[in-house]
C-alpha positions as CSV (number, residue, x, y, z in Angstrom):
1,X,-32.9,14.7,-43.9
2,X,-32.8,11.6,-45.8
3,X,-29.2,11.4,-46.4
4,X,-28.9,12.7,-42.8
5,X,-30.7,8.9,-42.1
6,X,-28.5,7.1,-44.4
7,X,-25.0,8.3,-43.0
8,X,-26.4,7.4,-40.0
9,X,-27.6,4.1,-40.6
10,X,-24.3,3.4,-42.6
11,X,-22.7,4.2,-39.3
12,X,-24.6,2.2,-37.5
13,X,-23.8,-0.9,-39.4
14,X,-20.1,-0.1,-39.4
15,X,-20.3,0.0,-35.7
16,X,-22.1,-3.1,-35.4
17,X,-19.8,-4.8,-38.0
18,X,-16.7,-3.7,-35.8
19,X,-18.3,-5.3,-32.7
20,X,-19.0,-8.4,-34.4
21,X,-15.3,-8.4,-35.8
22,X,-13.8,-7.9,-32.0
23,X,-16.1,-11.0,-30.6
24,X,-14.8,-13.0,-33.3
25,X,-10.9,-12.0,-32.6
26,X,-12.3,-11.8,-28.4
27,X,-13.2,-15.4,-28.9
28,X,-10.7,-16.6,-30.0
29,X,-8.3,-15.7,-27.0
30,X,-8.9,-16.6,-23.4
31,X,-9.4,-14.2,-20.8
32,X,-6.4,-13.1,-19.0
33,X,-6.1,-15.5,-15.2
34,X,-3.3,-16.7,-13.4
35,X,-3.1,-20.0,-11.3
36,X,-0.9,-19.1,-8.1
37,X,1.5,-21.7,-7.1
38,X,2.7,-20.7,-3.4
39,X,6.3,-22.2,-2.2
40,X,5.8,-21.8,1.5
41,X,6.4,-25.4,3.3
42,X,4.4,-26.2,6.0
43,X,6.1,-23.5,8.9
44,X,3.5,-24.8,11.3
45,X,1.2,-21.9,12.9
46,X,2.1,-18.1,11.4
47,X,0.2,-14.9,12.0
48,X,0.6,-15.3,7.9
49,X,-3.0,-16.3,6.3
50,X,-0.2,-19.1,4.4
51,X,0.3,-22.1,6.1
52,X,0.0,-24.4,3.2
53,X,0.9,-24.4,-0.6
54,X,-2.7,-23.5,-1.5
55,X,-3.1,-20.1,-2.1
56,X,-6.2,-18.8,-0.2
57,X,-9.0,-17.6,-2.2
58,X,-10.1,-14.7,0.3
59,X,-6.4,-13.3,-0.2
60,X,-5.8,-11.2,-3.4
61,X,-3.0,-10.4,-5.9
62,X,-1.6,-7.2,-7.6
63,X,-0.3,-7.9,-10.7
64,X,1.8,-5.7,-13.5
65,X,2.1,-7.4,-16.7
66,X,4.1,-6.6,-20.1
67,X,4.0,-8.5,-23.2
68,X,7.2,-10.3,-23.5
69,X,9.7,-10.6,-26.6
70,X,8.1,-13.6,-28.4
71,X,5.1,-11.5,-29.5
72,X,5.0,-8.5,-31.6
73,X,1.6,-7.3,-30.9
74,X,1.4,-4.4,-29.0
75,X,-0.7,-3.1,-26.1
76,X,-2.6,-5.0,-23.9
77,X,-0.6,-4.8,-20.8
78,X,-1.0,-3.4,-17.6
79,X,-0.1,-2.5,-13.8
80,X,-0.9,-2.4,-10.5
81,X,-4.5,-4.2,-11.1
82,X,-6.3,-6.5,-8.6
83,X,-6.8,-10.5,-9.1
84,X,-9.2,-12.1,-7.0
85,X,-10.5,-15.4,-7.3
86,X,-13.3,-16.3,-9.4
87,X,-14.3,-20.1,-9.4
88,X,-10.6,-21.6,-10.4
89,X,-8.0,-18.8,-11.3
90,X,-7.7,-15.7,-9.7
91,X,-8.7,-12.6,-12.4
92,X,-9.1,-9.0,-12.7
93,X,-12.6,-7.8,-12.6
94,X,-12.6,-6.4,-16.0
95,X,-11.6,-8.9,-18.8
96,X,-8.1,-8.7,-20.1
97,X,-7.0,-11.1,-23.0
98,X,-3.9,-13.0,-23.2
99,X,-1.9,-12.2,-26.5
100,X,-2.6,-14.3,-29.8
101,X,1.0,-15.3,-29.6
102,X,3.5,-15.7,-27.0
103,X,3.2,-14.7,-23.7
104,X,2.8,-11.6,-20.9
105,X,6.0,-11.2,-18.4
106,X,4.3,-10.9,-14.8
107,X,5.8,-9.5,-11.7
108,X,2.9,-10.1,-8.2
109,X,2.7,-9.4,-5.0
110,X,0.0,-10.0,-2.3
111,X,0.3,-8.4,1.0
112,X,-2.7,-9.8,3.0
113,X,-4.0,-7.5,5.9
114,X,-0.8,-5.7,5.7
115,X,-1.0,-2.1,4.0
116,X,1.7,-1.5,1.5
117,X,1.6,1.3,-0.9
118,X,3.0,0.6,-4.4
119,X,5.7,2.4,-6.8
120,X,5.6,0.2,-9.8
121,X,8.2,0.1,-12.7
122,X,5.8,-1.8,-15.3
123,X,6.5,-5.5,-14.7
124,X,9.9,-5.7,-13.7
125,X,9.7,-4.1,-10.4
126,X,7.5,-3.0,-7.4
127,X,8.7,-0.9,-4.3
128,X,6.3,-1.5,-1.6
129,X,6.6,0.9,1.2
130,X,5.1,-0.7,4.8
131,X,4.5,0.9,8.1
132,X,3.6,-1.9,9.5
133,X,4.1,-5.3,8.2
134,X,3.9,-7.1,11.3
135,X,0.4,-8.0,10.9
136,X,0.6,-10.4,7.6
137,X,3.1,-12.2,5.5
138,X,3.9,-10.2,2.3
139,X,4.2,-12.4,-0.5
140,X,6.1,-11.6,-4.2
141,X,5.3,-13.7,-7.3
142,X,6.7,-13.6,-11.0
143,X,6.2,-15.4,-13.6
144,X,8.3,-15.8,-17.4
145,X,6.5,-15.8,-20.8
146,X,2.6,-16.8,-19.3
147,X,0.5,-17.9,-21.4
148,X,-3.2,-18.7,-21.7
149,X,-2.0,-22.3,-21.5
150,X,0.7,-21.7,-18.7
151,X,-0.3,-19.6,-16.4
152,X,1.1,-20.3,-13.0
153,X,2.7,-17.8,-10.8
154,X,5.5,-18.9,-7.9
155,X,4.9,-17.1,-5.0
156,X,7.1,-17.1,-2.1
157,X,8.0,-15.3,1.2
158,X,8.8,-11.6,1.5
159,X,9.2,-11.4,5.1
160,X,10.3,-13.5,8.1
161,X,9.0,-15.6,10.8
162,X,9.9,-15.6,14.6
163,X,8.2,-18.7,16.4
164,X,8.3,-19.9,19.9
165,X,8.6,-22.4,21.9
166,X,8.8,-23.4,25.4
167,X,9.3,-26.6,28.0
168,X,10.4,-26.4,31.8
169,X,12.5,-28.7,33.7
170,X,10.2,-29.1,36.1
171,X,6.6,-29.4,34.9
172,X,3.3,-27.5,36.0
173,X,5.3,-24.4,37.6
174,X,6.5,-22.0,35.5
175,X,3.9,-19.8,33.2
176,X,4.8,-17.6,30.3
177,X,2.8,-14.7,30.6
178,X,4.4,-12.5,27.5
179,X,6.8,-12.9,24.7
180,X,8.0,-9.8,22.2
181,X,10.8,-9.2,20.2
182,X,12.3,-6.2,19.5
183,X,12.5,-5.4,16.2
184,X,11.4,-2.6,13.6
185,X,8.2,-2.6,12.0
186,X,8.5,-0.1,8.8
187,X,10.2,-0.9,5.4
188,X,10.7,-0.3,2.0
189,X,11.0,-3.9,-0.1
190,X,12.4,-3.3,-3.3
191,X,11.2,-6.3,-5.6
192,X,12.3,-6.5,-9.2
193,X,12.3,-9.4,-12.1
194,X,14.5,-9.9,-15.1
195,X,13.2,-11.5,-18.0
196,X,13.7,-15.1,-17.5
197,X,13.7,-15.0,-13.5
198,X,11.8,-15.2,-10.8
199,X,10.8,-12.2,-8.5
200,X,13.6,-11.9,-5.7
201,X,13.8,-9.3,-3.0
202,X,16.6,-7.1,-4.2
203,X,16.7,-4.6,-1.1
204,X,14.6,-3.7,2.3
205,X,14.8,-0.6,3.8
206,X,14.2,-0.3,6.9
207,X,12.2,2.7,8.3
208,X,11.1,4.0,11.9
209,X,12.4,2.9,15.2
210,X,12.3,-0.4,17.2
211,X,9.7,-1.5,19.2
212,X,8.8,-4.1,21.0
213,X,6.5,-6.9,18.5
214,X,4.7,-9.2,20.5
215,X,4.7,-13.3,20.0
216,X,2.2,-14.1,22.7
217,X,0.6,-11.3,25.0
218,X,-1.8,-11.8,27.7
219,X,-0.7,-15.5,28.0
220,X,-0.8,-18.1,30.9
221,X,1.0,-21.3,29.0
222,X,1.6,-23.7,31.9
223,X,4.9,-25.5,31.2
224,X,5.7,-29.5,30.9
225,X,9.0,-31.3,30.2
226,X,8.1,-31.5,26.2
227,X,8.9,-28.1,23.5
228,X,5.2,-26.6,22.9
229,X,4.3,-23.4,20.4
230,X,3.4,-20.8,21.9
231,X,3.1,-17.7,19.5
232,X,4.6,-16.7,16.4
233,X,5.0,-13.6,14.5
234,X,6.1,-11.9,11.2
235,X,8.7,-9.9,11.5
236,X,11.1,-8.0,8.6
237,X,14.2,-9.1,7.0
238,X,17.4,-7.4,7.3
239,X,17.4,-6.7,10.5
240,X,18.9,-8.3,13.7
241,X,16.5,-8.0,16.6
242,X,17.8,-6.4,19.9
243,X,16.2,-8.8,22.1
244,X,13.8,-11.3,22.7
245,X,11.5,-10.8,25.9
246,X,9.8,-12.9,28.3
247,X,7.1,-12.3,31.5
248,X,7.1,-15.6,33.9
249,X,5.6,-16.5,37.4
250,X,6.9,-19.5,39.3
251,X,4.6,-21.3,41.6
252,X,5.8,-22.8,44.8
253,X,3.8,-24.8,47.2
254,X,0.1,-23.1,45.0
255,X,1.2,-19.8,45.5
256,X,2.2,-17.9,41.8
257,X,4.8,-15.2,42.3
258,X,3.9,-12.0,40.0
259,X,5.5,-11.8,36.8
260,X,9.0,-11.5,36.3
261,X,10.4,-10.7,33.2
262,X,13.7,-11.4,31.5
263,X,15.5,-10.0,28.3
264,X,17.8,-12.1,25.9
265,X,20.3,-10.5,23.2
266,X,19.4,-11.6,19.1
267,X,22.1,-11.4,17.2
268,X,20.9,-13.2,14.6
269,X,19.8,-11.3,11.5
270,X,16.3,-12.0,9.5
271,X,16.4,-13.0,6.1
272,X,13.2,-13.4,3.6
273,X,11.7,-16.7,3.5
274,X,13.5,-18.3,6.8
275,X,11.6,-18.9,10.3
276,X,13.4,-18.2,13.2
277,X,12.3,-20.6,16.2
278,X,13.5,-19.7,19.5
279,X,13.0,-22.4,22.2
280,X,12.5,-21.5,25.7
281,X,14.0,-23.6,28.5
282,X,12.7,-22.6,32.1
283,X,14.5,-23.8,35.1
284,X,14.0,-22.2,38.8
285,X,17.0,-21.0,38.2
286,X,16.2,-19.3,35.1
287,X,15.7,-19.4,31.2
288,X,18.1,-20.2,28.6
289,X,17.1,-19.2,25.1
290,X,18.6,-21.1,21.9
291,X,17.6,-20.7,18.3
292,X,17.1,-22.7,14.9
293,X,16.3,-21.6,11.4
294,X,14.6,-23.3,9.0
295,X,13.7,-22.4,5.7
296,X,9.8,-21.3,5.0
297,X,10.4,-24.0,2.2
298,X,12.3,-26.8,3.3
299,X,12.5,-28.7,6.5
300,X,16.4,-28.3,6.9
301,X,17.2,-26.5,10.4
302,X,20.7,-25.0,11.4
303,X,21.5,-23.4,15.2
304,X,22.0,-20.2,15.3
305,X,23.2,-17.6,18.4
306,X,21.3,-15.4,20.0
């Protein structure tokens, strides 16, 4: 029984020797956090939670990280894990280290309120398959060599934006009642790194039929001679919409007719990272219906047909 007690005990001091010997190595590395850095412009208003270049602390990430080539320790890696924020960085809920030496390779993506279920292929690529990814902005993020000193991951758009605007030739009597687009709402983005480059969209699938997506429902914007926004709405690359439609009444002398509605060709294809405005100009004649894109990240426009 006695020597039962002393293998034990000698255990028990081996084990506590080995916990003492990771908290010494644990300290001297920094928990695993990453600063996002989101390249989105200022688009004006979005159904996208992003409208700055702040990175909203409700919204999470999903991150798949590898160590790179300038380190030859091994493990510590991992994929498809949740960051959240906690105080400054975002982190994963359980502590993760960064490596001793060099750096992790990164690849991110945050998809907001939109549901995306994930194929990952470590840290170098992501397939994110969407019913529905009309609701949110789907953002992608990578990141070269990170380190516990450098730790800053560019995210930028995955989708596209359709926004709206309107002005009459003659003020206070023409409403817009409705606006859709019609355009499909399932994909499958394909999203991949290299080491040494940033995330990029490499394809997008697009699944399920078209529907109609709506930019403003249940609306009653009263008209004047100068452009106002009224809606806007995410909508996926690699597509060209079919149409753009639009509900009206005119009033004449207080009486408002019921609503009319008029449909106007797109031939203008989405890409990732561009917002599509189309401005509305009523007459009593009618509506015309041009077009301008503009970058998510710049404030460069070019006129494009519809």
């Amino acid at each position: 029984m006695k020597k039962a007690f002393l293998i034990l005990a000698a255990f028990g001091l081996a084990l506590a020797s080995c916990s003492k010997q990771e908290e010494s190595m644990n300290a001297d590395r920094a928990p695993i956090g990453v600063s996002p850095v989101v390249t989105v412009g200022t688009a004006g208003d979005t159904r996208a939670v992003i409208t700055g270049t702040t990175f909203p602390t409700t919204r999470s990430m999903v991150v798949s990280a590898d160590l790179n080539s300038n380190t030859g320790s091994t493990g510590n890696y991992f994929t498809n894990l949740t960051f959240t924020y906690n105080s400054s960085v975002w982190a994963p809920a359980n502590t993760y280290y960064w490596p001793l030496s060099g750096g992790l390779e990164i690849l991110a993506y945050s998809a907001g309120s939109a549901s995306v279920t994930p194929t990952w292929t470590n840290a170098t690529g992501v397939s994110l398959a969407c019913s529905d990814c009309t609701a949110d902005d789907i953002l992608m993020g990578g990141a070269t060599n990170a380190t516990a000193t450098s730790k800053s991951v560019a995210f930028k758009h995955c989708l596209s934006q359709v926004k709206v605007t309107a002005k009459s030739s003659v003020a206070s009597v023409i409403k817009i009642k409705s606006v859709s687009v019609n355009a499909k709402k399932g994909a499958t983005l394909a999203i991949s790194k290299s080491s040494g480059s940033a995330a990029t969209t490499v394809a997008t699938t697009l699944t399920g039929s078209a529907s109609d997506v709506s930019v403003l429902s249940g609306g009653n914007v009263t008209l004047t001679t100068s452009a106002q926004n009224i809606g806007s709405a995410i909508l996926l690359p690699a597509q060209t919409p079919a149409s753009i439609k639009i509900g009206y009444t005119i009033t004449n002398n207080s009486v408002e007719s019921a609503t009319m509605y008029v449909t106007k060709s797109v031939t203008t294809a989405l890409v990732a990272g561009s917002a599509y405005t189309y401005a509305i100009t009523a007459t009593l004649t009618g509506l015309n219906v041009t077009a301008t894109l503009t970058d998510w990240t710049d404030g460069s426009s070019t006129a494009v047909s519809i």
